[in-house]
C-alpha positions as CSV (number, residue, x, y, z in Angstrom):
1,X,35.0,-1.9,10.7
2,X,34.1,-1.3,7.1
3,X,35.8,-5.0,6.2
4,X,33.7,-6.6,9.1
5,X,30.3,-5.2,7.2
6,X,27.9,-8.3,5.6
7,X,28.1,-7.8,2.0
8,X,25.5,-8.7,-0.6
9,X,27.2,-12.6,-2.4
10,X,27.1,-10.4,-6.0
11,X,25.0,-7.2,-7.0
12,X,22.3,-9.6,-8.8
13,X,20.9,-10.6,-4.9
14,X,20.7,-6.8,-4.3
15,X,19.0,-5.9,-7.6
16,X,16.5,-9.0,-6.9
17,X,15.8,-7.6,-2.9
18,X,15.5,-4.5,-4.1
19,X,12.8,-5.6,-7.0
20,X,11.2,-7.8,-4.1
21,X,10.9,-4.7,-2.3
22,X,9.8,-2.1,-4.4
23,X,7.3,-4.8,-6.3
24,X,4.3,-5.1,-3.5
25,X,0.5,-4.8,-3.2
26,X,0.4,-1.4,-4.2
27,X,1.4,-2.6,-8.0
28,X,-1.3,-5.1,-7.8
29,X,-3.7,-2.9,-6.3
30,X,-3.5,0.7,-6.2
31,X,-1.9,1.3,-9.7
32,X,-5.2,-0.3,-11.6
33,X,-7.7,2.1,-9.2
34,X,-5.8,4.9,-10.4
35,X,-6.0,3.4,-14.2
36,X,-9.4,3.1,-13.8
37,X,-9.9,6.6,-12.2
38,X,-8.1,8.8,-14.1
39,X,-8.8,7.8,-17.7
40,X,-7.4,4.4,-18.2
41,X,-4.0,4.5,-21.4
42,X,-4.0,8.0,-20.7
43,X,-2.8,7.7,-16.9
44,X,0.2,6.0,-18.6
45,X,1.6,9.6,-19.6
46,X,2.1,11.3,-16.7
47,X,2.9,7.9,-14.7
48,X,5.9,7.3,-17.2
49,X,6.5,11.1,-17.1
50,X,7.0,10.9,-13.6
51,X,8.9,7.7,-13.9
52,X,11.6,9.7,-15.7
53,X,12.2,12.8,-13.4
54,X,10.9,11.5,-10.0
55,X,11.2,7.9,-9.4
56,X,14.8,7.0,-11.5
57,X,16.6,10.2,-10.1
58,X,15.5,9.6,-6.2
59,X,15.7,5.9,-5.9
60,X,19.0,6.5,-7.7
61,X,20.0,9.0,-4.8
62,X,19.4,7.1,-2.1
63,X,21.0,3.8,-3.4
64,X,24.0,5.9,-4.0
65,X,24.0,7.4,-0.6
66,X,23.7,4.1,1.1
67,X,26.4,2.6,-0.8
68,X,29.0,5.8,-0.4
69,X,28.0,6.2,3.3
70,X,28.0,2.5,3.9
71,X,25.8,2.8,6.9
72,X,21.7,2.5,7.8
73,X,19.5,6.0,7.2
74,X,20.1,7.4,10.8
75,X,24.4,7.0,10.4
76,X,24.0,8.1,6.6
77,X,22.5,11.2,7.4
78,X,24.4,12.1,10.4
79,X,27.5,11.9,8.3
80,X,26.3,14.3,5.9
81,X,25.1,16.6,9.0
82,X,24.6,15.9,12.6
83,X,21.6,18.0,12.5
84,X,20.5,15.7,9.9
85,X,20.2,12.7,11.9
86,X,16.1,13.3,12.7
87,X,15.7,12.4,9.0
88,X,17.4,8.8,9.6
89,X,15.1,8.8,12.6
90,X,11.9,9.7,10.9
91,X,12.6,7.3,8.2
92,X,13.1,4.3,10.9
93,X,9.8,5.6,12.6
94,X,7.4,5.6,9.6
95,X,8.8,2.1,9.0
96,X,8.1,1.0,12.8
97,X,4.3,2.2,12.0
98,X,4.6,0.5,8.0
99,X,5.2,-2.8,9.9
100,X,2.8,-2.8,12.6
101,X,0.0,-2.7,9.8
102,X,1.3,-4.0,6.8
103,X,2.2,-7.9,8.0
104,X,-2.0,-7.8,8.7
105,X,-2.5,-7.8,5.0
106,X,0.0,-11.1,4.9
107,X,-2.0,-12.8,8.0
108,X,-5.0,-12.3,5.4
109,X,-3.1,-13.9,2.4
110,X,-2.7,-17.0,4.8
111,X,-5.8,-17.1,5.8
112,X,-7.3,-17.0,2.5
113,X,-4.6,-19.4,1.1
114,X,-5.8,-22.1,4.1
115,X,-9.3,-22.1,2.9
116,X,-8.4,-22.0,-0.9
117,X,-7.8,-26.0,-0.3
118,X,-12.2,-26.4,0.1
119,X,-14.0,-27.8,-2.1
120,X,-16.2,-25.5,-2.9
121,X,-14.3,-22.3,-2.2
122,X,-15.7,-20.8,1.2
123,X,-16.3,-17.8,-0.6
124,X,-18.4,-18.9,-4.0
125,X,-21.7,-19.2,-1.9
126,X,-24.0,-17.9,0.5
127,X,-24.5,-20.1,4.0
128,X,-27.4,-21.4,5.1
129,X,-29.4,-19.4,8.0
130,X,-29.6,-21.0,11.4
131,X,-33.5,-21.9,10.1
132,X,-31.7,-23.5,6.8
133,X,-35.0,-22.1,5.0
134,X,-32.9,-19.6,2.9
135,X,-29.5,-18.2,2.8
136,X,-27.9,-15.3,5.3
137,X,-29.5,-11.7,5.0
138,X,-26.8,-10.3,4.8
139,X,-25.0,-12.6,2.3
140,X,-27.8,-12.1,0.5
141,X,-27.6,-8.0,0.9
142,X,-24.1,-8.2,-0.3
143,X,-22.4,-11.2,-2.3
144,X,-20.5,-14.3,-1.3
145,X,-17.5,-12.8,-1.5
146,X,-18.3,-9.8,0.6
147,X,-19.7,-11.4,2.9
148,X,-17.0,-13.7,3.5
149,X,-14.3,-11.0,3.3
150,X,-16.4,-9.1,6.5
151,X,-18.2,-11.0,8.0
152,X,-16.1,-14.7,8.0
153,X,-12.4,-12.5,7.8
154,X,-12.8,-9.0,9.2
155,X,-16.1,-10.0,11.6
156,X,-16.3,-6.3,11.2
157,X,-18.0,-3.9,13.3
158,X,-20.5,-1.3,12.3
159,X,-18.4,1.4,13.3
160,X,-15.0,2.1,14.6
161,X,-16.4,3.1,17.7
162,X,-17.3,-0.6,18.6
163,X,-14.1,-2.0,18.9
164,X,-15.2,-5.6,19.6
165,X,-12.8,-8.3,20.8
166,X,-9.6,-9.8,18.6
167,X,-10.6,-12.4,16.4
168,X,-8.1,-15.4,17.2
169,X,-8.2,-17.0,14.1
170,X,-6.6,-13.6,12.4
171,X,-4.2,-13.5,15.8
172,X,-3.1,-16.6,15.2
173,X,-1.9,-15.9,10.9
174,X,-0.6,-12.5,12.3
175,X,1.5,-14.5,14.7
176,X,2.5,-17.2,11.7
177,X,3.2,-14.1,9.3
178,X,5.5,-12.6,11.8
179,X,7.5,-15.6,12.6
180,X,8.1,-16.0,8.4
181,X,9.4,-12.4,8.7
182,X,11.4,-13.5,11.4
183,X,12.9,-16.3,9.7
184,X,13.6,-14.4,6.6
185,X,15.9,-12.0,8.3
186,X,17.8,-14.2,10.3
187,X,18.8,-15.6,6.5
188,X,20.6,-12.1,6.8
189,X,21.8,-10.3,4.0
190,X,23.7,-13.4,2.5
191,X,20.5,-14.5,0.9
192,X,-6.3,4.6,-24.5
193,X,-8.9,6.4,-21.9
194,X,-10.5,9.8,-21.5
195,X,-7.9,12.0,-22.5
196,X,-9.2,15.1,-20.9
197,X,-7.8,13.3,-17.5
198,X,-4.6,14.7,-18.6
199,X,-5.4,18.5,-17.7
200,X,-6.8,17.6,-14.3
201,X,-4.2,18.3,-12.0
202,X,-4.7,15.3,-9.5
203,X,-4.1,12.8,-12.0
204,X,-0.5,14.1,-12.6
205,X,-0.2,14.0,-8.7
206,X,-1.7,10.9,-8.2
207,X,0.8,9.5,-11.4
208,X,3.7,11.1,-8.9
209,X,3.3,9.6,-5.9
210,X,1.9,6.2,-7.2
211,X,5.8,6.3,-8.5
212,X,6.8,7.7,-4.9
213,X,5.5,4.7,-2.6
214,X,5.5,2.1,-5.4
215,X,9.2,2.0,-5.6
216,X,9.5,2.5,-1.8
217,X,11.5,6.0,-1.3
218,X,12.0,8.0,2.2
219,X,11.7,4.9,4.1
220,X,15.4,4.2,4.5
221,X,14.9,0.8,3.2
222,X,16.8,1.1,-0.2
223,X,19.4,2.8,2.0
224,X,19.8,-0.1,4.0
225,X,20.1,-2.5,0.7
226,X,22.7,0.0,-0.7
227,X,24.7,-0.1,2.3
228,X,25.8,-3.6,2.0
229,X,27.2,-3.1,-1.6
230,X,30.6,-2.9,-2.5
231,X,31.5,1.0,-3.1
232,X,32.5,0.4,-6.5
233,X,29.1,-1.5,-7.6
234,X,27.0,0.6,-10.2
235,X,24.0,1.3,-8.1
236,X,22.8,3.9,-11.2
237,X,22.1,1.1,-13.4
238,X,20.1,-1.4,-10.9
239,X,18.7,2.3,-10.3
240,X,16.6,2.2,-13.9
241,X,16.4,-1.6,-14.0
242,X,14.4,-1.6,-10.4
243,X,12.2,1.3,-11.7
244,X,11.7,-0.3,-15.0
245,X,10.4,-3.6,-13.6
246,X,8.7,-2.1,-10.8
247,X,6.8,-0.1,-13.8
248,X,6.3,-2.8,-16.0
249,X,4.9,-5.1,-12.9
250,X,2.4,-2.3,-12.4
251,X,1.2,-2.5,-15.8
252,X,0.8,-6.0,-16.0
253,X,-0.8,-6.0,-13.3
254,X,-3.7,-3.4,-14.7
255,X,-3.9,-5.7,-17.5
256,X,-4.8,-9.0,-15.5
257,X,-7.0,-6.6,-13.2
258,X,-9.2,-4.9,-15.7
259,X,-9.7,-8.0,-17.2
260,X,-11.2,-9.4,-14.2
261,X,-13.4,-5.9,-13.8
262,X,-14.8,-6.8,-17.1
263,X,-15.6,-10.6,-16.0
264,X,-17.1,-9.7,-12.8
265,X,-19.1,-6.4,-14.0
266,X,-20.8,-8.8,-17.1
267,X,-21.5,-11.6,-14.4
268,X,-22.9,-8.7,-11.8
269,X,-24.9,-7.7,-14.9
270,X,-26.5,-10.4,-15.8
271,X,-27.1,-11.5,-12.0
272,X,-29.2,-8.5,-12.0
273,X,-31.0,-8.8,-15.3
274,X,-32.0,-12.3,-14.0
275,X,-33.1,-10.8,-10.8
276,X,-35.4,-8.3,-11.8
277,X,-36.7,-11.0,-14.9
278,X,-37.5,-13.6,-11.8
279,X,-39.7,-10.8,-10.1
280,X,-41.7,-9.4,-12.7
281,X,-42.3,-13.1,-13.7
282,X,-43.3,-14.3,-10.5
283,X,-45.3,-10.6,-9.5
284,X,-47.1,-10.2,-12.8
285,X,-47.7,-14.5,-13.8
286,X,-46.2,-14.1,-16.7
287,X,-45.0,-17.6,-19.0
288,X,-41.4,-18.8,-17.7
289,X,-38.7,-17.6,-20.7
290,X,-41.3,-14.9,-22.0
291,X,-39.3,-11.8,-20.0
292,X,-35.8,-11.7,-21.4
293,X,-32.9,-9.5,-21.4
294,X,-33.7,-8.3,-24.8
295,X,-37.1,-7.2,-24.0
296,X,-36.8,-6.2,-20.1
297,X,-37.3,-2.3,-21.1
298,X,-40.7,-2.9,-23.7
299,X,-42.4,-5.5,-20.9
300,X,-41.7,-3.2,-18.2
301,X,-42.9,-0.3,-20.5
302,X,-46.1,-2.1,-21.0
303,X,-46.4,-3.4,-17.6
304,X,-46.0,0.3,-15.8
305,X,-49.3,1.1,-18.5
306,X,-51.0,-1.7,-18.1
307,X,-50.8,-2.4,-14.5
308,X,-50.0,0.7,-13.0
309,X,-51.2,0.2,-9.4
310,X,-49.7,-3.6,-8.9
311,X,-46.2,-2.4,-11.3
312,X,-46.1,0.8,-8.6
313,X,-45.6,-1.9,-5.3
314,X,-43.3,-3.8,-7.1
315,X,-41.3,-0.8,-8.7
316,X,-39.5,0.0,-5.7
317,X,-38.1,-3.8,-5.7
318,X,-36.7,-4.0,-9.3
319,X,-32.6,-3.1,-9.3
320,X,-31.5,-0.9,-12.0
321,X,-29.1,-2.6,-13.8
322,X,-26.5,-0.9,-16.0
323,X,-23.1,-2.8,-17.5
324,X,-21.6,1.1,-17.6
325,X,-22.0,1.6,-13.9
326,X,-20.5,-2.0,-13.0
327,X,-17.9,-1.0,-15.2
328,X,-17.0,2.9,-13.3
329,X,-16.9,0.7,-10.3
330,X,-13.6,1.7,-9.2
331,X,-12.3,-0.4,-6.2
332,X,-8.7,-0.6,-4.8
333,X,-6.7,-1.9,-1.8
334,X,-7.9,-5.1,0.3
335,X,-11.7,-4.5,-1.5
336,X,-9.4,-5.3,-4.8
337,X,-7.5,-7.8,-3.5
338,X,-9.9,-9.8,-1.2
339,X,-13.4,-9.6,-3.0
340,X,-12.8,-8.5,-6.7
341,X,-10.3,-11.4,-7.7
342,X,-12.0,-14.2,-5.0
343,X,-15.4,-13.0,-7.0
344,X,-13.5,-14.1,-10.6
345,X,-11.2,-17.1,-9.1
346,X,-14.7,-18.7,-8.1
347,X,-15.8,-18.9,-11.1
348,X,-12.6,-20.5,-12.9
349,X,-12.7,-23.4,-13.5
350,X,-10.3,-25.3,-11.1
351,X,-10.7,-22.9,-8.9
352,X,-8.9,-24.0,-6.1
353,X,-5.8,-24.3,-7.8
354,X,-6.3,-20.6,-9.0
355,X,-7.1,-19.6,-5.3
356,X,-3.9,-21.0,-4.0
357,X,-1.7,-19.4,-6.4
358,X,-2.9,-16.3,-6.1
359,X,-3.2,-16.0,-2.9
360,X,0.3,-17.3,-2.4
361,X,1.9,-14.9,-4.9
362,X,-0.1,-12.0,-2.7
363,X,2.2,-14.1,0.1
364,X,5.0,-13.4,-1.3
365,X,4.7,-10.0,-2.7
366,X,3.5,-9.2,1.0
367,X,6.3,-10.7,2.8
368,X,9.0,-9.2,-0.4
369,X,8.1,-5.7,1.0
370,X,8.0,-6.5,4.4
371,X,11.7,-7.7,4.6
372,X,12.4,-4.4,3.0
373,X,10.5,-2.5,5.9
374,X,11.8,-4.5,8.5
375,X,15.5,-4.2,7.4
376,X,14.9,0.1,7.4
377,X,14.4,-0.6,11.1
378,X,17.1,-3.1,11.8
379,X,20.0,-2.0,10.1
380,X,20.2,1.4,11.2
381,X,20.1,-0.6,15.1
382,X,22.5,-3.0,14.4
383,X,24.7,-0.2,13.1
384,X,24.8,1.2,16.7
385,X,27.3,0.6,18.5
386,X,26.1,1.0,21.9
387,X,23.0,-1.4,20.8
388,X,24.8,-4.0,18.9
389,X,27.1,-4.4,22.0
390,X,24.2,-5.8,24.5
391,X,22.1,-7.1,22.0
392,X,22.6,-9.4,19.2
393,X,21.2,-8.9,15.8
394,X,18.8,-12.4,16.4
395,X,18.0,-10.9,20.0
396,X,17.5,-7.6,18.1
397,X,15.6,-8.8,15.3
398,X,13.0,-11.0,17.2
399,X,12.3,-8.2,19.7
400,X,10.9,-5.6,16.7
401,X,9.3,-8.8,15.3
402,X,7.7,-9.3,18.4
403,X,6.7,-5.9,19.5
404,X,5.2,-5.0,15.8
405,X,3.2,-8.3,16.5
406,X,1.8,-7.2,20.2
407,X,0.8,-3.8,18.7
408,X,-0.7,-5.5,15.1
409,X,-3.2,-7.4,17.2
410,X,-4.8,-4.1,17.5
411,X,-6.0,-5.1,13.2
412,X,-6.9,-8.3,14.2
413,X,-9.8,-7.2,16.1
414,X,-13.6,-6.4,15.2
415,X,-13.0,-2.9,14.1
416,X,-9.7,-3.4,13.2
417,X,-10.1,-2.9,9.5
418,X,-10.9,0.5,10.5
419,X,-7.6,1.2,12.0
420,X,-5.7,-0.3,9.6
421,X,-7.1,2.0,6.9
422,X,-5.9,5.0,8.7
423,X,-2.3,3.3,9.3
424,X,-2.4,2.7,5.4
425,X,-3.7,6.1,4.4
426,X,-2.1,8.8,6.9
427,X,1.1,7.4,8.2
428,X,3.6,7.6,5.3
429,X,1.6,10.3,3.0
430,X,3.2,14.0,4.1
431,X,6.1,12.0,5.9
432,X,7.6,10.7,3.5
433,X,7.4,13.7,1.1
434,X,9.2,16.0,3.8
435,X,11.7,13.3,4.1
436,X,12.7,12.6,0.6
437,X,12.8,16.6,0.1
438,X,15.3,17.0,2.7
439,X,17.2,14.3,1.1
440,X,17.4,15.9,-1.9
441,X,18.5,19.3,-0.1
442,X,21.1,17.4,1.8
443,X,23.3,15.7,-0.9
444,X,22.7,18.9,-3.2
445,X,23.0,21.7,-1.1
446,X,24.5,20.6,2.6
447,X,27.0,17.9,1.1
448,X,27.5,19.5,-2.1
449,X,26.7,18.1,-5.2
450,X,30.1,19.1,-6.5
451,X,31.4,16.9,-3.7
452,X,29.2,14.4,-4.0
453,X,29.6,13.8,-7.7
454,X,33.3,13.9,-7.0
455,X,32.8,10.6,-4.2
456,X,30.6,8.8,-6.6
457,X,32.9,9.3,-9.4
458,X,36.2,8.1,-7.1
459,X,34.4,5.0,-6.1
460,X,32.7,3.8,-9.4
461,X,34.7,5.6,-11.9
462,X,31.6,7.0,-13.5
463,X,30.9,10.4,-14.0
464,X,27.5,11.9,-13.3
465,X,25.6,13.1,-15.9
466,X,23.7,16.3,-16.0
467,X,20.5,14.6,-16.5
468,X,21.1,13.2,-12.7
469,X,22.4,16.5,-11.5
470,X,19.3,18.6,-12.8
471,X,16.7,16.6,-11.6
472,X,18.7,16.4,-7.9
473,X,19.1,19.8,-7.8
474,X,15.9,21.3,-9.4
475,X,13.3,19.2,-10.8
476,X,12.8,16.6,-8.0
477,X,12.8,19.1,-4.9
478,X,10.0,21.7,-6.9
479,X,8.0,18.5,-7.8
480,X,8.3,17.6,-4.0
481,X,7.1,20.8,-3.0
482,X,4.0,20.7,-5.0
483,X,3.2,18.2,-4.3
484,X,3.4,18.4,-0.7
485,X,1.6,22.0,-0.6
486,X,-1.2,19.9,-2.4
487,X,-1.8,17.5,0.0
488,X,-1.8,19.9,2.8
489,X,-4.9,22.0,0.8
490,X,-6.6,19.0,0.2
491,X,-6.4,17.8,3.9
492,X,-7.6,21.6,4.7
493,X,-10.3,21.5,1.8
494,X,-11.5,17.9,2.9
495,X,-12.9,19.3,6.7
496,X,-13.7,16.1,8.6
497,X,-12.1,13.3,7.7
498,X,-14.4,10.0,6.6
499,X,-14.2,6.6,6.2
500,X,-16.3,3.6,4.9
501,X,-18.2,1.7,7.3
502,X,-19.7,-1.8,6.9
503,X,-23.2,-1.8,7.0
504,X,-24.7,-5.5,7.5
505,X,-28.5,-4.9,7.3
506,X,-27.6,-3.1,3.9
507,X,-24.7,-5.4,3.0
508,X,-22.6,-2.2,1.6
509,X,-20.3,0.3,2.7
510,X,-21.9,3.7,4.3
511,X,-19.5,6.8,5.3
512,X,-19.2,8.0,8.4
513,X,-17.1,10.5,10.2
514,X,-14.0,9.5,12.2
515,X,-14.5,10.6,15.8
516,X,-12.6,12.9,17.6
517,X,-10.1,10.2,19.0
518,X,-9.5,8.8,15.7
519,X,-8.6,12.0,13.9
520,X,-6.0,12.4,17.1
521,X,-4.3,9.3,16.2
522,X,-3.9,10.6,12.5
523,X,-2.5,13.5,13.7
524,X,-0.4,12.2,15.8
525,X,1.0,9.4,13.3
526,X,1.8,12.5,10.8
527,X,3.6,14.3,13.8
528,X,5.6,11.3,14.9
529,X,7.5,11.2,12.1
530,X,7.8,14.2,10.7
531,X,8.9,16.5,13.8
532,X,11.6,14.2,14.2
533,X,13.4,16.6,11.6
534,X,13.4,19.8,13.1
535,X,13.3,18.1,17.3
536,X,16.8,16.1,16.8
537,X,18.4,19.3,14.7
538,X,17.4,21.6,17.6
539,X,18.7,18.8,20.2
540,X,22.1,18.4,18.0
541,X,21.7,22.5,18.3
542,X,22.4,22.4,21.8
543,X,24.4,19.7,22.4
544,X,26.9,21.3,20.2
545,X,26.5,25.1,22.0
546,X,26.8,22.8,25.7
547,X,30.1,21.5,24.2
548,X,31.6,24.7,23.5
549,X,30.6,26.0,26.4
550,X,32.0,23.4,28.5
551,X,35.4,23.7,26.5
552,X,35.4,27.4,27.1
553,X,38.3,28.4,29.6
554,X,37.3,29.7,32.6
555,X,39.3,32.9,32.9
């Protein structure tokens, strides 16, 4: 049987799918919000800090597991323990919720990359109102590129209460991005900041599990890759090299990206100076090109003296404009992806050129991770027996293709957005830290390291060093513990959960609480995935007692 297994053509394909997996949107970003946030060169030391004892050791733990066990994350697990199986299962299940959300994010790549080919960019102006005496209020609220991202994308609801009706054009890129995911797999497996930051706890957390989810660990998906190695491949070397690319993507990425903070923060800037110039020149009669930026504050000054009544009706009008609060701006996830770098590409020059490229490498990276997620699912399916026998792997493949799809349409609709934030922020958080814990506590302590070390050494003919077996045995599990106590505090601390609602007569984001219904579904996502642990170690509890029972001679 273990003959009869696909096998990667040579271990560079599996350090590439592997890279294409663990290199997504969260390098491009969520590691520049967390830059920004927690005091720009100075998030790089706990970040490479937890690079070296969280993110090497564990990715190369679960590569090495995969490859010994040569099976998906619900038979690797079950090897080690039957009553270990739940954490194959619970590893398959926050996957099945990763991919009804994340393809969304691709159906918006497409649908930007389709309008990218306009002359002028969709997104670089303001439409005309149905009187064509002025542009849209809310366009005008907001910014072009806002407005297009929620109004012409999202068509976005006030509220996640309204749910609205799906918006086909989205329905129709989810269903293109799903059949590229479908395609793909039946390829098959043959194919210097504020220093202080660095005593505030959070931004050592934050530093740990940016390294976490970046490189894609509890998921079962590296364990999938692994599995279709030969035993004898050095999985501990593409270990470091997939963490050091995935690292220095990341930082790349920050530089490209606070690059294009500073280019849209000067051109916000300076839209505003202009702003407020235009209406004290127009409220006050003053000569055109007398008010300028270098002597806004002195005319005002004199104005508010000279004029106080007439400079009091207009004050309320005039923007304060500050190049250090464009600059604290912090923005991540779709708001990063969708409006900050659309605001710069628009004003390249070429622009569509720049649109399409970009938006097709956010293709890519999308669809990258998603073959990642998808095969977590698959191969641990396709390694059953029973499932394999009635159902074959195209069969298999197009029917979690197609159900994911069904239940994304859910996204596609007015207040979809909504939903898709708590997907994105709740369903892989605590999961995936209780998972990769009881990893950790499986090889060392269930298995054995001793034993472990022992299988790992007759297969590759290396021996493991005591750097690996430190971390495995000590390090990685206390950091896990932390930092899974913290987010439960945090969630405790927090009281009702919020979220960022789009407000159109404002043209800005407002925060509301989620309603009871909403904060069911997050706790029920969390649940899911994480009782599958303890539920399928309590069912292998009694299966085993009913088997000795029944093999008990009756006297």
């Amino acid at each position: 049987m273990e003959k009869a297994r696909p096998q990667w053509s040579n271990p560079l394909q599996f350090v590439f799918a592997c890279i294409s997996y663990a290199v997504g949107l969260g390098n491009v970003w969520r590691f520049p919000y967390l830059c920004q946030m927690y005091g720009g060169g100075s998030f790089l030391v706990p970040y490479l800090i937890m690079l070296i004892v969280e993110g090497m050791p564990l990715l190369y733990l679960e590569l090495a597991v995969g490859q010994h066990m040569r099976q998906g994350s619900i038979g690797a697990w079950r090897t080690i323990s039957p009553y270990l199986s739940g954490v194959g299962v619970a590893s398959v299940v926050v996957s099945f919720f990763l991919c009804m959300y994340y393809n969304i994010i691709n159906a918006w790549a497409f649908w930007y990359l389709f309008h990218s080919f306009q002359d002028p960019l969709p997104w670089s102006v303001c439409p005309l109102n149905s009187n064509r005496t002025g542009y849209e209020e809310e366009c005008e609220a907001a910014s072009s590129t806002q407005y297009f991202w929620y109004r012409k994308t999202l068509n976005i609801s006030p509220s996640i209460q309204e749910s609205g009706a799906v918006q086909w054009e989205q329905a129709l890129c989810l269903i293109l991005a799903w059949l590229t995911v479908y395609l793909c797999i039946l390829r098959g497996t043959a194919s210097t900041g504020k220093m202080e930051q660095l005593a505030n706890p959070k931004t050592w957390i934050n530093a740990a599990t940016q390294i976490f989810f970046s490189l894609g660990l509890g998921m079962g998906s590296l364990i999938a890759f692994a599995s279709y190695n030969e035993p004898s491949n050095n999985c501990q070397k593409h270990a470091i090299i997939v963490s050091l690319i995935n690292s220095a993507t990341s930082i790349f990425a920050s530089i490209v990206t606070f690059s294009i903070y500073g280019f849209k923060a000067t051109l916000n800037y300076e839209s505003c100076l202009n702003k407020v110039i235009l209406l004290l020149t127009n409220s006050f009669d003053l000569e055109d090109g007398f008010l300028t930026a270098s002597n806004l504050e002195q005319v005002k000054g004199y104005l508010a003296s000279a004029y106080p009544s007439k400079y009091s009706e207009v004050f309320p009008l005039i923007k304060n404009c500050s190049l250090e609060s464009e600059l604290d701006t912090a923005v991540q996830g779709t708001g990063l992806a969708f409006i900050v770098y659309s605001e710069a590409i628009k004003n390249m020059e070429v622009s569509q050129l720049w649109s399409v490229l970009y938006f097709f490498m956010l293709l890519m990276l999308g669809i990258g991770s998603m073959l990642g997620n998808t095969a977590a699912i698959l191969t641990p399916l396709t390694d059953s027996k029973v499932i394999s026998r009635h159902l074959p792997k195209e069969v298999l493949s197009g029917l979690v293709c197609l159900i994911n799809c069904a239940v994304g349409m859910l996204f596609t609709m007015e207040a979809g957005n909504y939903w898709f934030d708590i997907f994105n922020d709740y369903t892989a958080t605590l999961s995936l830290l209780l998972i990769v814990l009881v990893e950790t506590i499986a090889v060392c302590y269930v298995y054995g390291l001793r034993r472990f070390e022992s299988d790992l050494k007759a297969k590759t003919g290396r021996t493991l060093s005591w750097y690996w077996k430190g971390l495995w045995a000590g390090v990685s599990p206390l950091l896990i513990v932390s930092l899974f106590f913290f987010y439960l505090s945090d969630y405790i601390l927090m009281g009702t959960l919020q979220y960022q609602a789009w407000d159109a007569s404002q043209g800005r984001l407002v925060t509301k609480d989620y309603p009871p219904y909403a904060l069911a579904v997050i706790g029920l996502l969390v649940a899911s995935s994480t009782m599958c642990i303890p539920l399928m170690a309590l069912g292998a509890f009694i299966m085993r007692h009913l088997r000795k029972g029944d093999a008990t001679p009756v006297a």
